[in-house]
N, C-alpha and C positions, 0 to 999 in steps of 0.2 A: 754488523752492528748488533747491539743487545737487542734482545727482547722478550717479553715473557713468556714465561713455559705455555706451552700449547699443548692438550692431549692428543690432538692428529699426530700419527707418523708420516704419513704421508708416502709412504716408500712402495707401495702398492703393491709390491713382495718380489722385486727385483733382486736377482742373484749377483754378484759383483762378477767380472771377468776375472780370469788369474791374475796377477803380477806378473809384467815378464819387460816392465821398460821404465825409464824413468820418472817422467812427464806427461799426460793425458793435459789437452786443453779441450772442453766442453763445451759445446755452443748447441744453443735451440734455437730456430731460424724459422722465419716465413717472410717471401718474397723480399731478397736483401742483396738482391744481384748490382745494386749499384753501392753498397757499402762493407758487401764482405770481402772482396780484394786486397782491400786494405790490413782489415783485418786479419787473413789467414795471411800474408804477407810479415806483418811482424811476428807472426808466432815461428817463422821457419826456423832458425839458430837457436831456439829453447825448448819449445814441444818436441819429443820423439813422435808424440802422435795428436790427430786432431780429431775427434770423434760432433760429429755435425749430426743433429737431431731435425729434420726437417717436420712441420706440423702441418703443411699444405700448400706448399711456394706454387708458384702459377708461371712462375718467370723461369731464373736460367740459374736462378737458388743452389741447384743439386748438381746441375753441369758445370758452375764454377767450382764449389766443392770437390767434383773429384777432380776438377784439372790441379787442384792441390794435393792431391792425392789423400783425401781425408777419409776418414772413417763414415757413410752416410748409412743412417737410419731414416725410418721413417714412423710415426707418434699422432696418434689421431690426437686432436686437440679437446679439450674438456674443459675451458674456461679453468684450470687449472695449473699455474705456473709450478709449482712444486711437484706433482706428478712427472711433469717432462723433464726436468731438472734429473728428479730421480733416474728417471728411465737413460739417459745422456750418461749419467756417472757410475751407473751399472755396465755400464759398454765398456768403461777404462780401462786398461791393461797399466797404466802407468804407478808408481810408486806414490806419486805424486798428483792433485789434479787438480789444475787451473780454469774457476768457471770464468768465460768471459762472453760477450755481445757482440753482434755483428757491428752496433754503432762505436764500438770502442776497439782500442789498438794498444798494442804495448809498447811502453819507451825503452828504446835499445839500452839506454844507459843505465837502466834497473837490473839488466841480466845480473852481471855480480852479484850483486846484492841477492837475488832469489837464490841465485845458486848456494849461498852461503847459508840464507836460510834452511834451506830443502838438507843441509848435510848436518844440521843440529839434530840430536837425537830423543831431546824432549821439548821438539816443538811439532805439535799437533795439527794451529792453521795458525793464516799470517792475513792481517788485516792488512790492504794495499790502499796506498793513498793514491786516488784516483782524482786527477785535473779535470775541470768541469770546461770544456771549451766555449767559450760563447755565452757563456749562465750569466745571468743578471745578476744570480746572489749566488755568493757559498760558492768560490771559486776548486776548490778543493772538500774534500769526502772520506773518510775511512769505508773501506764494501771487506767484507771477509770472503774473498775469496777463492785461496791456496791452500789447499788444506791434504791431509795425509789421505790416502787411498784406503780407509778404513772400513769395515762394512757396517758398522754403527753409527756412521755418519750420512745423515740422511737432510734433504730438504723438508720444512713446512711452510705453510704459507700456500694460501690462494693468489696471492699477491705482493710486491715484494718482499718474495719465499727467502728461508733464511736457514742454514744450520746450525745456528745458533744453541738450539734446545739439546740438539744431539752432543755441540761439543761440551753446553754445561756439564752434561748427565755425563761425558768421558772423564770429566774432570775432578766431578765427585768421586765418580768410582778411582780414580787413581791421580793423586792430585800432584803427579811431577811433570805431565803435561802442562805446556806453555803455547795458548796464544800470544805472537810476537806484531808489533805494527813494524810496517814501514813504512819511514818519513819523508823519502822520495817519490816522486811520483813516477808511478809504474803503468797505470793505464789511463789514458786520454779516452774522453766521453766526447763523441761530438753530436749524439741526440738534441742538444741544445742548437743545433744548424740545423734544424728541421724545417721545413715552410710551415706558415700561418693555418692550414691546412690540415698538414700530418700534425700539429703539437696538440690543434682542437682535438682531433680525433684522438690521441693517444691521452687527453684528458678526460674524457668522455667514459670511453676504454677503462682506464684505470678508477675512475669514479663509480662505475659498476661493479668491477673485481673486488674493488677493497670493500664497499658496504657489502659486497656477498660475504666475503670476509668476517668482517664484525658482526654481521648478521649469526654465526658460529661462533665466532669470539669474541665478543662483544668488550672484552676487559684489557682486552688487547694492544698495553699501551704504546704500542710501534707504528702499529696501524692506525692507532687515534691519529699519533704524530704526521704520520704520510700524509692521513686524508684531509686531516685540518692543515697542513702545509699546502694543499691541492685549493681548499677552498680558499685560503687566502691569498693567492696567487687569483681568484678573481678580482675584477673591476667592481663587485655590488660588494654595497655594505653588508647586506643582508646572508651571502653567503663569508664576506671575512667574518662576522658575527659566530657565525654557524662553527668557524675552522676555529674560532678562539676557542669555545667553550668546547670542542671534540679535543684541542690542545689544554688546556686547565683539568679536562678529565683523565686526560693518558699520564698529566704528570704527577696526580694524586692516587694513580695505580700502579708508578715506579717502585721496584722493589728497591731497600739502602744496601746497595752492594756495587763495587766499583763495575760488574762488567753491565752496569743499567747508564754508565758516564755516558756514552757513544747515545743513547737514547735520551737521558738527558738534555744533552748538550742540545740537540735538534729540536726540540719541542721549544726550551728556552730563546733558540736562539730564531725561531718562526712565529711563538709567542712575540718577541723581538720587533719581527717583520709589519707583524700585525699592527701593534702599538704605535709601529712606528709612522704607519699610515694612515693611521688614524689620529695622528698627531699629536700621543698621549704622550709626551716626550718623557715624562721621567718612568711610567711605566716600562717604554723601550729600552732607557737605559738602564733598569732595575734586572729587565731580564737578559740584555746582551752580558749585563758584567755578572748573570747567574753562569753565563755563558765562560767567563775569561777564567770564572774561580774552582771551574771541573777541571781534574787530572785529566786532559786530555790533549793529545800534540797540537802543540801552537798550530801550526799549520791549519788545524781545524777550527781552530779560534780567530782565523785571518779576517774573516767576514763579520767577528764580532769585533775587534776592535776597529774595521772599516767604518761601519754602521755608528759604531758610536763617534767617530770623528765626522763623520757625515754632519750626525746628530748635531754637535757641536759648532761646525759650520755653518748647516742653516739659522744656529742664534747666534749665531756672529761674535763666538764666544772660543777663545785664545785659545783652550784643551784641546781644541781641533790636532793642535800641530805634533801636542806629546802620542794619540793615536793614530795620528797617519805616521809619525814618525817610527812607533814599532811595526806598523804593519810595513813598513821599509826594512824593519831590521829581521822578521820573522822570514818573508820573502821578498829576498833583493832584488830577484827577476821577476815582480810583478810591477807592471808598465803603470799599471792603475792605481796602486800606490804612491811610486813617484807622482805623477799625475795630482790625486790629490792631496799630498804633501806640498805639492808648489802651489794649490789655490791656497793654503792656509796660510804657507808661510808669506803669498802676495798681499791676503786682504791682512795680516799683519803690518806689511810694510818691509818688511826683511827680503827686501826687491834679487839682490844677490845671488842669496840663500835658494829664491824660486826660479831661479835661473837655472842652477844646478842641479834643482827636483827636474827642471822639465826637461831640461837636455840628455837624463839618464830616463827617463819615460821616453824618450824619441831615440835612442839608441840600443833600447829594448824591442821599443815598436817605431820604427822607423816611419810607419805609415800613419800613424796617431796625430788622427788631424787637428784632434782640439787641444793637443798636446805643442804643436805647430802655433798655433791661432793663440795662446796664453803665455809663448815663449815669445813672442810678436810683442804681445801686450807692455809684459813688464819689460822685454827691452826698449822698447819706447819712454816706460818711464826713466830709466835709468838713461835713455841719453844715446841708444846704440841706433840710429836711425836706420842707418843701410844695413844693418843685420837682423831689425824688425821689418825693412819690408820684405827682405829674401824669406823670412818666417811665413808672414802672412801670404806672398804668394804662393809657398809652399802648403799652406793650411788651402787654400782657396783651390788649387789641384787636389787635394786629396777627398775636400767636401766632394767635388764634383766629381772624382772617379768612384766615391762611396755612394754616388745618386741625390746628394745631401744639398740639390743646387739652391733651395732658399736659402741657408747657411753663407754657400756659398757668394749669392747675389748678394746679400746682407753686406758680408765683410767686404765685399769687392766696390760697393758704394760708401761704405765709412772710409773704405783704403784710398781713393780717391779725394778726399778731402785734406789728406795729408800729403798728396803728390800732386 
């Protein structure tokens, strides 16, 4: 994703290895023995090689690593995401080199697609649309992170590090280079399955790195974005306050140039968030549709026209249905769309209609219990009795296998009234 020129290189005077294979995939690791399995497991059929950056695992980090047969180093840590980064992509022998996370995996059904990429001859790197597993908001993500085995291509950033600065300045010097997006999603994030626990700490974490950060670059409008997306992501007003006006500052230091849209987009569409919980309802919609009217893949835009049918919903106001309805046609396979596609089209009355939303939410997600519990509903209104209670007791199992037993007890005494 964009962001503004930074004078750090950050590259710490690392040598690049030769060229002598394809594919290098990059990872920088500390203590991730219950999540890197996964992850070096999708890269086998696409990486020639996997170069593993270890920063101080205490676990079984570097003995799963080589049971992969990965490339392990080892990188004193410096409070410095970019540093390590560098020193990982200096290891590379590949043509090519894919950074990716122990909490993320790559989807088998992207290979094509990268492969296709990787054989263009003026494309440079390839922003990859990454699925948010489990996120509350912003289902989906562009990350730049495939890029050419170049030795001008460096990370910066103390914190969500970026080489951004380095592909601008490739681009200038020679402007037939092309970064390419891809629209499919290529890496699954499941940091959002984290416990209560590890997210505090890793917000903690990250709330120190990025004002080190700004504390250096203070103009920084990416890092405004992050950090005030961090604070508004609290429960006090006082700190959403805080992340508005760090979000109103990063976007008055966007430079006007398309590759600042990906930066845009986020700030608008967390400004969005902000608004929206604070209940300034036409301010939220002011910034979600700043959000709809950037050049940038629908896809990225899913959670702004979400939010604004939300928006719509809670006034109990009909335009619900036209944005839940594209966010149905942008992604057909999001469960959470059909979903609330059929509250809209119920509290209209188009009983039918939300029969068909919910039944394609339940056969997306089979397990979607309130998905169960609202197909219940309106088949009752409409008249289907024995196909509403087989719904609701199936809503009623899956509250309870999700731990959701008030839910559960609730509908299980209204359901009673009816039998």
């Amino acid at each position: 994703m964009s962001r503004p020129k930074i004078a750090k290189s950050g590259n710490k005077g690392f040598s690049r290895s030769p060229v002598s294979t394809r594919l290098s995939a990059c990872l920088i690791v500390k203590n991730e023995e219950q999540r890197l399995p996964k992850c070096l497991d999708s890269l086998r059929s696409l990486a020639d090689e996997i170069i593993i950056v270890d920063t101080g695992s205490s676990d079984r980090t570097v003995a799963i690593a080589k049971k992969y047969q990965a490339r392990v180093f080892h990188f004193e840590w410096h409070d410095d995401f970019s540093q390590a980064r560098n020193y990982a992509i200096a290891q590379a022998k590949g043509k090519w080199i894919l950074v990716i996370d122990a909490d993320e995996a790559l989807e088998r059904s992207a290979f094509d697609t990268l492969q296709e990429v990787m054989q263009r001859d003026d494309c440079l790197a390839v922003n990859l649309l990454r699925l948010e597993i489990n996120a509350k908001q912003a289902p989906y993500s562009l990350v730049l992170r495939l890029f050419r085995n170049h030795p001008a291509i460096t990370f910066t950033g103390i914190y969500h590090e970026s080489i951004d600065r380095s592909v601008v300045s490739l681009q200038a010097q020679d402007p037939h280079w092309q970064v390419l997006n891809v629209e499919v999603p290529v890496l699954l994030h499941y940091g959002y399955m984290d416990s209560e626990i590890q997210l505090k700490h890793k917000y903690e974490f990250a709330k120190q790195l990025m004002h080190k950060h700004l504390g250096a670059f203070p103009n920084d409008s990416y890092m405004l974005n992050k950090l005030g997306a961090l604070y508004i992501s609290s429960n006090e007003d006082r700190d959403r306050n805080l992340g508005i006006s760090l979000l109103q500052k990063g976007l008055l230091l966007i430079d006007d140039n398309d590759r600042q849209n990906l930066t845009s987009c986020e700030i608008y569409y967390h400004l969005g968030l902000a608004y929206h919980q604070n209940e300034d309802w036409e301010l939220a919609k002011q910034a979600y549709n700043q959000v709809i009217n950037l050049d940038v893949p629908n896809l990225v835009k899913l959670s702004a026209y979400l939010n604004l049918g939300n928006i719509y919903q809670e006034l109990n106001q009909k335009e619900a249905i036209a944005y839940y309805e594209k966010v149905t046609q942008i992604a057909p396979n999001f469960a959470q769309g059909h979903f609330n596609y059929g509250i809209a089209l119920k509290t209209s009355g188009r009983f039918t209609e939300a029969i068909a939303a919910y039944q394609k939410a339940i056969a997306l997600d089979p397990n979607y219990a309130d998905a169960h519990q609202n197909l219940g509903v309106v088949l009752m209104k409409v008249g289907y009795f024995p196909e509403a209670l087989d719904s609701f007791t199936r809503a009623i199992q899956l509250h309870e296998q999700q731990h959701n037993y008030e839910t559960a007890e609730i509908l299980r005494s209204a359901l009673k009234e009816f039998t």
